[in-house]
C-alpha positions, -999 to +999 in steps of 0.1 A: +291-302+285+282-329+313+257-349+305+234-340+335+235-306+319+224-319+285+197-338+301+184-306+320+185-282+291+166-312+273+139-312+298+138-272+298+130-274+265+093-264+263+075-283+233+059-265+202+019-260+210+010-262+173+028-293+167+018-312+198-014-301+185-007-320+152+003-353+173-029-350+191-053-345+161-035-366+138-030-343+109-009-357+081+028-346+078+019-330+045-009-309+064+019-298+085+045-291+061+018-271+040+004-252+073+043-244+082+052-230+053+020-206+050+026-197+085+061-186+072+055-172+041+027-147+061+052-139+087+078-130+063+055-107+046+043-093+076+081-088+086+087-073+049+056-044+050+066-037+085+103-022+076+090-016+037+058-004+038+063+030+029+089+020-003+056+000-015+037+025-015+056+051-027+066+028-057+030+018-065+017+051-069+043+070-088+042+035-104+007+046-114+015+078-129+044+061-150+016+039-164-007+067-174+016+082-192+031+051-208+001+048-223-006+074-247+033+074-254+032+039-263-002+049-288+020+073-303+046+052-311+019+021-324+030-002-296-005-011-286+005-046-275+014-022-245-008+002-245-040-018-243-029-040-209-015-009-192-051+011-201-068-017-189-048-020-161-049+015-151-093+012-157-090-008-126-085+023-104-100+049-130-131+053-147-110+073-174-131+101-182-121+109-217-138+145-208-117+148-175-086+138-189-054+149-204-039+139-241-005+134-254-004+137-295-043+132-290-037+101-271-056+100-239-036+092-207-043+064-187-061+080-158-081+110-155-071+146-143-082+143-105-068+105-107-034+116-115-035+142-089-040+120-066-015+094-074+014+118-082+004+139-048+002+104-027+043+094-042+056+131-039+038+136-003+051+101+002+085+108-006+086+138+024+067+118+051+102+096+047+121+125+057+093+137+084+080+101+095+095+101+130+079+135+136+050+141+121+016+139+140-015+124+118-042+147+116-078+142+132-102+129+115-123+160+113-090+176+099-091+152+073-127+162+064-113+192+053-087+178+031-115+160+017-141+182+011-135+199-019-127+170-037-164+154-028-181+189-033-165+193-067-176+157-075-207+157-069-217+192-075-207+181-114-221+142-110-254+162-110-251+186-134-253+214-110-220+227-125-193+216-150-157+210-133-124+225-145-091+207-150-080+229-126-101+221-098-100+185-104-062+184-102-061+210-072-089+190-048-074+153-060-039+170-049-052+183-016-071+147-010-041+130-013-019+155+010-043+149+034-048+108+032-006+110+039-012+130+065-040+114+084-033+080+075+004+070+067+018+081+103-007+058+119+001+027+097+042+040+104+029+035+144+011+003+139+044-016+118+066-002+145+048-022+168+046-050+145+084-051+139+089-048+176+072-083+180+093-097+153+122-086+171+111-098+205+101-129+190+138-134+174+154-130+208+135-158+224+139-183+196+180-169+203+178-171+241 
């Protein structure tokens, strides 16, 4: 290559904003180094959930019912070095009504009947929107209601003692909850990281260009 065209393709070369910005306040290197690699690590997560996302999820919640079963199999076979951290764990997301929930060998599963609806309903509904995801429309939000509905009527309805609740019920409205959170709320997210991952990409071909 000449040199004239070295020395124009130098000049071309359009200088970083947030590092002049570090020249101009006087930030230490190690400032920089440390804001860099944050600034990295956050991108490559945001790059990761935006062609991942729905594997996450779909792992985490049939992750969850795994657990609550783990742990009154684990009780059964005296391995409470494992079952106590995995109940605890699963107390995070479930207030583990022993009255609401299910038993193994008198063992009581890690998360109540309308709790494992949900969960096992979000990973199998999960598992089709994969198939579906390029075609399926969310619902409206009034749709949604609907979804919702018996779930917070049959909560509530029982929080008060108006009525007592079935296992039955519990599992059908936490099943019909969590249909409908796929369905109104997974194929937005799916639109919002295809936008995301387009950036990334358009950002990629300028750093190549």
């Amino acid at each position: 290559m000449p040199a004239s065209q070295f020395q124009n393709r130098q000049n071309n070369i359009k200088p970083d904003p947030e590092k002049l910005a570090y020249i101009q306040d006087d930030i230490p290197e190690w400032r920089q180094h440390l804001s860099e690699n944050t600034i990295n690590g956050f991108t490559g997560f945001l790059r990761f959930m935006s062609q991942r996302w729905l594997t996450v999820l779909n792992t985490f919640n049939i992750g969850m019912v795994g657990l609550a079963l783990a742990v009154p199999l684990a009780e059964q076979q005296g391995w409470r070095w494992l079952s106590v951290p995995v109940n605890g764990l699963c107390n995070l997301l479930c207030v583990q009504e022993p009255s609401h929930s299910f038993f193994i060998e008198g063992h009581q599963m890690g998360l109540c009947q309308r709790c494992l609806a949900i969960y096992a309903l979000l990973g199998l509904t999960g598992l089709l929107f994969h198939i579906i995801r390029n075609r399926l429309q969310p619902l409206k939000l009034w749709q949604y209601g609907i979804f919702s509905l018996p779930m917070l009527i049959d909560a509530f309805t029982q929080l008060f003692g108006w009525r007592q609740s079935a296992w039955e019920l519990r599992l059908l409205t936490g099943g019909l909850f969590a249909i409908g959170t796929v369905w109104y709320i997974y194929p937005q997210i799916e639109i919002g990281m295809r936008r995301m991952k387009a950036r990334f990409n358009a950002r990629l071909l300028e750093t190549r260009a």
